[in-house]
Wavefront OBJ file of the C-alpha trace (Angstrom):
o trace
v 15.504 -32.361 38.314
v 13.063 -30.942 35.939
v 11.312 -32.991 33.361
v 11.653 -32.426 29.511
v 8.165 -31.271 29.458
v 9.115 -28.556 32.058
v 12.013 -27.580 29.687
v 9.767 -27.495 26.761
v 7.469 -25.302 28.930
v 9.638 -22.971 29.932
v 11.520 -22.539 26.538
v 8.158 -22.001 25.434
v 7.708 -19.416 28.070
v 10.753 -17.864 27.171
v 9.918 -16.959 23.859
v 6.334 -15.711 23.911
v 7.884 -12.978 26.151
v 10.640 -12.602 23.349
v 7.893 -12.011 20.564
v 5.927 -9.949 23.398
v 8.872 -7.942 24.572
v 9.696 -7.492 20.474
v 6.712 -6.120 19.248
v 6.397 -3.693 22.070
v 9.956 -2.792 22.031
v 9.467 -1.273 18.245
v 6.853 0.661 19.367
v 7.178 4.592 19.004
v 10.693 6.006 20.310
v 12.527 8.917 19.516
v 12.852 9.678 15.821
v 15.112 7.985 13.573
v 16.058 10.575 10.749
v 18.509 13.056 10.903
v 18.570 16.132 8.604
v 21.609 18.240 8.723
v 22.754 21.175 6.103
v 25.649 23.620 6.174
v 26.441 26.181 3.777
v 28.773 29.471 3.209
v 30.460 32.110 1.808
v 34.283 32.918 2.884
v 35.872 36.388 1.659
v 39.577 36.328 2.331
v 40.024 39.956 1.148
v 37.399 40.740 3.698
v 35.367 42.958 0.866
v 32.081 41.241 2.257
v 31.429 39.348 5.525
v 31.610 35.622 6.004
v 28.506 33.629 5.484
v 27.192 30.367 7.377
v 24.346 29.091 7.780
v 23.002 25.422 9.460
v 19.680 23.710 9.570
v 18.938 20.794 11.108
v 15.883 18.904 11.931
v 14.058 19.021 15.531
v 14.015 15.137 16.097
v 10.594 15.724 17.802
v 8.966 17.634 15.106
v 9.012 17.178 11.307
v 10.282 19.754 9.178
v 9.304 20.985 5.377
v 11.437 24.560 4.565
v 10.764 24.024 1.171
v 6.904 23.161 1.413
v 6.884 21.758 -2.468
v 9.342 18.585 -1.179
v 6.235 16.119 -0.082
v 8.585 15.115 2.201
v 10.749 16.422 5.869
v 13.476 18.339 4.484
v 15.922 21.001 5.082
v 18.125 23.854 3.022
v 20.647 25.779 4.336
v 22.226 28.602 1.866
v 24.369 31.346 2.709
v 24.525 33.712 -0.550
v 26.497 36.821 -1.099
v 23.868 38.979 -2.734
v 26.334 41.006 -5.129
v 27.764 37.760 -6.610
v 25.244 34.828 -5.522
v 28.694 33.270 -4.682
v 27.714 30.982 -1.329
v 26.613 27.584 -1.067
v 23.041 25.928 -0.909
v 22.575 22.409 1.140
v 19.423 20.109 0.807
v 18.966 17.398 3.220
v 15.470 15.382 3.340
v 14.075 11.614 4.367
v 11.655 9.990 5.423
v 8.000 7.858 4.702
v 7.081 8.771 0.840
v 3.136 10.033 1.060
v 0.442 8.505 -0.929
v 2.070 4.924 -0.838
v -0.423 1.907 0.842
v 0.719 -0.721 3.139
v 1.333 -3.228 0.496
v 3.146 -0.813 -1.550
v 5.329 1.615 1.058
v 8.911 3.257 0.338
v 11.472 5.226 2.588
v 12.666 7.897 0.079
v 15.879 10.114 1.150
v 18.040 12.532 -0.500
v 21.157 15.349 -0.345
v 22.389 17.773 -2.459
v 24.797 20.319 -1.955
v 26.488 23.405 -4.608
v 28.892 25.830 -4.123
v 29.448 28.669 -6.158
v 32.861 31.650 -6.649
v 33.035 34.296 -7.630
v 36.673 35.684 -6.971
v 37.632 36.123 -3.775
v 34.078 35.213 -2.439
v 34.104 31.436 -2.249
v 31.128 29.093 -1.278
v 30.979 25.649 0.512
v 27.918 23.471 1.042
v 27.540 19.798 3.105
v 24.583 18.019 3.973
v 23.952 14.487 5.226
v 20.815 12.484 5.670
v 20.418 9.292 8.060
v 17.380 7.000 8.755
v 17.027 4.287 10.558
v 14.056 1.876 8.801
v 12.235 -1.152 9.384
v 11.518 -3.170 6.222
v 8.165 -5.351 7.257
v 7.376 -8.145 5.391
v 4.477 -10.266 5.500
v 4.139 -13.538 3.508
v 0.379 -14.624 2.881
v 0.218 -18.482 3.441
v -3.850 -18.375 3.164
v -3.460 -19.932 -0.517
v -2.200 -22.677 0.612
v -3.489 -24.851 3.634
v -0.448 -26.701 3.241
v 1.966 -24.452 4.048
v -0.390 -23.060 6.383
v -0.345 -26.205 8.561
v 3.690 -26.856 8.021
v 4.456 -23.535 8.731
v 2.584 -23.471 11.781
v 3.878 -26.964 13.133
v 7.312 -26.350 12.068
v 7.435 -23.068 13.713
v 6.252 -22.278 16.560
v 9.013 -20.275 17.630
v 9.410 -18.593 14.042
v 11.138 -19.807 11.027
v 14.457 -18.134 9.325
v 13.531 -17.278 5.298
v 15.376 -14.951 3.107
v 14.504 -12.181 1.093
v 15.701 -10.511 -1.885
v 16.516 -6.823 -2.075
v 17.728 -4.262 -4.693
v 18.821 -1.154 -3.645
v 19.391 2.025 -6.410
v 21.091 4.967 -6.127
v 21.005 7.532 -8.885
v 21.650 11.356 -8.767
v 24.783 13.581 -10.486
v 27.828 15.475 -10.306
v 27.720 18.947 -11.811
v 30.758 21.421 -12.258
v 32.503 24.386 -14.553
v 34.889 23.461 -16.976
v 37.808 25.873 -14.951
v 37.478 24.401 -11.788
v 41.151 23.938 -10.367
v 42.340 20.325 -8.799
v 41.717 22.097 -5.186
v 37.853 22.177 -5.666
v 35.757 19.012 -5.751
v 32.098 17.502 -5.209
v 31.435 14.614 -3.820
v 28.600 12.010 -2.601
v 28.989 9.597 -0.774
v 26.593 6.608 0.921
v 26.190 3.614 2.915
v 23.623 0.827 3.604
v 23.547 -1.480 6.608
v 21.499 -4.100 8.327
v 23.203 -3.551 12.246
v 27.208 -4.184 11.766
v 27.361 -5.364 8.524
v 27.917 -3.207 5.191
v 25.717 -4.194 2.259
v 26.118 -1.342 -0.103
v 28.693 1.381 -0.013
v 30.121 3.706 -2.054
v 31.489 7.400 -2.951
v 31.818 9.208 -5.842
v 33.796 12.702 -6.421
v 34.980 14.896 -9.037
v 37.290 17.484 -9.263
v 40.178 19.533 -11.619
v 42.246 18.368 -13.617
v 45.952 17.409 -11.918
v 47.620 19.590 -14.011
v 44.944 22.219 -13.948
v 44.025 22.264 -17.458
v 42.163 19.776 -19.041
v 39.210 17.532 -18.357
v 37.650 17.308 -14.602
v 38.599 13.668 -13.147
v 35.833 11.822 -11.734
v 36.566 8.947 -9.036
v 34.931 5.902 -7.491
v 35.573 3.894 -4.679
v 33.957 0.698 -2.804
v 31.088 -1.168 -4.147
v 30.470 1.726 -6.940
v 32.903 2.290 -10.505
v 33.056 4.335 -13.173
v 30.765 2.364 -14.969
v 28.434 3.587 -13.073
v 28.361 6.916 -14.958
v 25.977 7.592 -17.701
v 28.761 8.768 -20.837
v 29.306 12.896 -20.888
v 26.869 15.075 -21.982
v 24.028 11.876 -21.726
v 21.242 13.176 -19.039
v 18.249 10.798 -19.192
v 14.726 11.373 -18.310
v 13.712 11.693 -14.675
v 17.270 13.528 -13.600
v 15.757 16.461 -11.068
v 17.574 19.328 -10.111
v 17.463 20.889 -6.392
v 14.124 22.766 -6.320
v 14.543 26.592 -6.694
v 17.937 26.140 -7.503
v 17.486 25.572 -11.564
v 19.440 28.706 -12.389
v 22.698 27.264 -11.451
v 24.399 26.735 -15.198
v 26.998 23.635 -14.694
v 28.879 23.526 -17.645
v 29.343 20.222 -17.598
v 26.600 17.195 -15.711
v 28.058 13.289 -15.406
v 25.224 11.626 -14.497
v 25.410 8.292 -11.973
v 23.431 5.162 -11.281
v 23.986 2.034 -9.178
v 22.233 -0.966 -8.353
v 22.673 -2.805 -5.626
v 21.875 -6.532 -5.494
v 21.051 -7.354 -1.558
v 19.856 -11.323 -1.851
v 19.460 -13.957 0.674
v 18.771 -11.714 3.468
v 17.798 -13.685 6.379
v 15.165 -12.818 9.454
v 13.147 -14.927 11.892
v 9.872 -15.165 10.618
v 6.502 -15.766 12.796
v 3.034 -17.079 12.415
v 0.099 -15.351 12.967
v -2.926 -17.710 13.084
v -5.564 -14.439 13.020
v -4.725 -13.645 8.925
v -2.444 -16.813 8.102
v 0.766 -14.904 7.484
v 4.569 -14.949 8.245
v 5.270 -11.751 9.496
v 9.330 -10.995 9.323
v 11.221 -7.575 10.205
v 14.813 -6.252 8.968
v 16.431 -3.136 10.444
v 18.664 -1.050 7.804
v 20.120 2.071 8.525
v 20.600 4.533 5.557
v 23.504 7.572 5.369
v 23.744 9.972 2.362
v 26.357 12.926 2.593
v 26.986 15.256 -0.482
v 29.961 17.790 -0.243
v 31.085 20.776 -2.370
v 33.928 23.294 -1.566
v 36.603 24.748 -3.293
v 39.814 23.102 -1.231
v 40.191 26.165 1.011
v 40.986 28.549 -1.849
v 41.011 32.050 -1.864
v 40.316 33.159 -5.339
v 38.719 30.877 -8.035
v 35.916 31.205 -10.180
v 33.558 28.418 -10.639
v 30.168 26.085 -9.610
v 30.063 22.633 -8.589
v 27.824 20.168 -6.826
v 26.381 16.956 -5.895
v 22.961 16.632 -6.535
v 21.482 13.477 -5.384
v 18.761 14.791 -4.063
v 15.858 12.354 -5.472
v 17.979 9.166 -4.801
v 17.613 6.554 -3.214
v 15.201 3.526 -3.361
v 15.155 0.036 -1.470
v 12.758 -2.202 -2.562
v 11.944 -6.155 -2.059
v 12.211 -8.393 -5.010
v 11.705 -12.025 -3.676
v 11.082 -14.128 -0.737
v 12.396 -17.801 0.018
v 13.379 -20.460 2.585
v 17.133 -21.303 2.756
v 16.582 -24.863 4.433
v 14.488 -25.568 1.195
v 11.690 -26.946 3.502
v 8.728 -24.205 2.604
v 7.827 -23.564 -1.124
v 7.214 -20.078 -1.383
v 7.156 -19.130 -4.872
v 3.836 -18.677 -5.388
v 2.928 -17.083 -2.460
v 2.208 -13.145 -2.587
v 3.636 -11.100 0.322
v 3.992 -7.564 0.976
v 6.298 -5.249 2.332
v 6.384 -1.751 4.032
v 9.281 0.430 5.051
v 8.718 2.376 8.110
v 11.175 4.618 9.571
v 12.487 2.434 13.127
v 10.768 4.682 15.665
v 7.097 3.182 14.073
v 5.196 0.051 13.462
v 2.810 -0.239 10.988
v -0.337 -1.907 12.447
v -0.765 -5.129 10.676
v 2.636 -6.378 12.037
v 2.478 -4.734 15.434
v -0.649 -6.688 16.053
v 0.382 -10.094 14.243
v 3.346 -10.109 16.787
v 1.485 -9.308 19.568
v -1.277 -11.531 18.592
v 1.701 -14.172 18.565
v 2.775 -13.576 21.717
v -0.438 -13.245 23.609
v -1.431 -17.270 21.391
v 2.079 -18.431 22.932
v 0.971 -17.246 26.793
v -2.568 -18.273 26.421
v -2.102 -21.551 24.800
v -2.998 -24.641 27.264
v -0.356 -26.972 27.769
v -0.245 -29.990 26.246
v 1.121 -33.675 26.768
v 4.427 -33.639 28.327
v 3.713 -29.513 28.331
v 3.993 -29.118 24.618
v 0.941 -26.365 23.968
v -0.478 -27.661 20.395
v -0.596 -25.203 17.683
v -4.368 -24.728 15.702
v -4.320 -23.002 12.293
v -7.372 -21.788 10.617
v -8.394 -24.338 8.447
v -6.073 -27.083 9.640
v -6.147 -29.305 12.018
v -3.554 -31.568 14.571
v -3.865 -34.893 15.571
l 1 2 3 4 5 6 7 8 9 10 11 12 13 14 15 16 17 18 19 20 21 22 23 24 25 26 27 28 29 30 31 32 33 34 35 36 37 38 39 40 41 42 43 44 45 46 47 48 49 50 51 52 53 54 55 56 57 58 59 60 61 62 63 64 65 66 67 68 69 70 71 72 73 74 75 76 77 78 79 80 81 82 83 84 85 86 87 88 89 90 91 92 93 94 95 96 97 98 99 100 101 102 103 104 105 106 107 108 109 110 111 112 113 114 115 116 117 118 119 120 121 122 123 124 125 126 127 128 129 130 131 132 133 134 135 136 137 138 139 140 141 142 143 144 145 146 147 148 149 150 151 152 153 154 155 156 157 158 159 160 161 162 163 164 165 166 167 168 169 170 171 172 173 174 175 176 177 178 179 180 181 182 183 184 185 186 187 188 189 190 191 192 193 194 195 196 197 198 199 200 201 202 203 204 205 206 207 208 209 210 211 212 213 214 215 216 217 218 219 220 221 222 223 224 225 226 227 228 229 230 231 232 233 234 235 236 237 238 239 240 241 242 243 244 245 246 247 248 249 250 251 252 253 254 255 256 257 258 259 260 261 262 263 264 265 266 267 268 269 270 271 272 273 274 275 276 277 278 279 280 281 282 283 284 285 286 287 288 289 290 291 292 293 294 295 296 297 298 299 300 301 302 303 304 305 306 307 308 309 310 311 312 313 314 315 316 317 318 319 320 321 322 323 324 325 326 327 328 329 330 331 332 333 334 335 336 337 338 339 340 341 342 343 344 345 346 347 348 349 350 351 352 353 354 355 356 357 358 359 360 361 362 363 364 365 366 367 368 369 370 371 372 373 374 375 376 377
């Protein structure tokens, strides 16, 4: 029968490998963003020949078609040139440039318009997924205390909780004629693996009775308070790029936020900087639609435009037990897309892993934990 010290050995054993076998396994992969547009023109009176267009992105190769987006992206249109009736798409996502490790931010965004002329009728989709890690490092340097608890009491990582908000802002554009059939929508989810922490949709369309005021609709975690009043537009509302021309009669502009707190991951020490080094895995879908219903004839322009959207962003860090103070401790976070790990991470968890292997056993094979500027008796 083995002793308790064996137990303790091999439990110990056990999860060096885990941290080992974790920081390798988020190493580079395949890419974790999908871009995908679709946009056309249908001409039931056959006077001019069906349009449709899709773009995509190659997952292997990042993609700019409109080189003035800092950021992957792809537009589909398909455009009758006698009427400009068609549709335009605009899918892009990804790492936002110019941003610093402590100070990082996975930006993503759709928009789609169509626009009729008669019996030339446009339709436009586009959808937007990324998978992200959010990385977040707590500095425990400041305080040898928690420096030496941390590291005693955790040895095989600690669960804290952070604090998230999550906004979502963009708007719905249309003509005053538009018929009941014809509608825009966007719509958009948030989860960390199985679980739903934000979703919503919004849509408008005609009136019921076709005449009258366009209807706008919400649904899950989003209302219509949610919607600036008509004819309001604040500061900072962008339109698609190039696409400025398109004269919406009327614009209903929408913002949510979404309050994500007590978020929990397993946090582990690394004894090289003094940190707690945690990761969360969210996976982000945006799809904006516009069509007009399958009609045949009908004048009008509509669209989603949520193009410069979304933001996630950390807004505190604590420890549910109540056993760490963490308050005043400064930590950072970075949002990588899930096929990368930043460096300062990657290494803390290897460095974990490789101080769990390497660590000499101790009485009754416990291996003793050191931290920098601390000491065990």
């Amino acid at each position: 029968m083995s002793s308790d010290g064996d137990r303790r050995g091999a439990r110990r054993a056990c999860s060096s490998f885990f941290v080992l076998a974790l920081s390798c396994a988020l190493g580079p992969t395949a890419k974790a963003t999908l871009l995908l547009t679709e946009a056309g023109m249908h001409d039931a009176c056959g006077t001019a020949p069906n349009l449709y267009t899709q773009k995509f992105n190659d997952p292997g190769r990042p993609v700019r078609e409109l080189p003035w987006i800092p950021l992957p992206n792809v537009f589909a249109e398909a455009v009758d040139p006698e009427t400009n009736a068609g549709g335009f798409a605009l899918a892009k996502g990804g790492l936002a440039n110019g941003r610093t490790y402590a100070d990082s931010g996975i930006d993503a965004g759709v928009a789609a318009v169509a626009r009729s002329w008669g019996n030339r009728v446009g339709s436009a989709s586009a959808t937007v997924r990324i998978d992200l890690n959010a990385w977040v490092v707590a500095d425990l340097s400041q305080s040898p205390a928690a420096v030496a608890e941390f590291a005693a009491r955790c040895p095989n990582g600690c669960p804290l909780a952070a604090n998230f908000v999550h906004q979502t802002t963009g708007y719905l554009g249309y003509s005053s004629n538009i018929s009941w059939y014809s509608s825009a929508s966007f719509r958009e989810s948030l989860m960390r693996g199985s679980e739903y922490l934000s979703a919503g949709e919004v849509t408008v369309r005609g009136h019921a009775q076709g005449a009258g005021p366009a209807e706008l609709s919400a649904y899950q975690d989003w209302t219509l308070d949610d919607f600036y009043p008509a004819g309001t537009v604040p500061g900072g509302v962008d339109v698609i790029g190039g696409l400025e021309w398109l004269p919406f009669d009327e614009v209903r502009v929408f913002n949510h936020f979404a309050l994500l707190d007590g978020l929990v991951a397993n946090f582990f020490y690394d004894s090289s900087t003094n940190t707690a080094v945690g990761s969360y895995h969210f996976n982000l879908t945006q799809t904006a639609m516009a069509d007009f219903g399958g009609l045949d004839y009908t004048f009008g322009l509509l669209g989603a435009n949520f193009a410069n959207t979304s933001h996630l962003a950390i807004t505190g860090l604590s420890d549910p037990t109540g056993t760490f103070d963490l308050a005043s401790l400064p930590f950072t976070v970075q949002f990588v897309e899930a096929s990368t790990v930043p460096l300062p991470p990657a290494v803390a968890l290897f460095a974990a892993a490789l101080a769990l292997l390497a660590a000499p056993a101790g009485r009754n094979g416990v291996r003793p934990l050191h931290a920098r500027g601390s000491s065990t008796s």
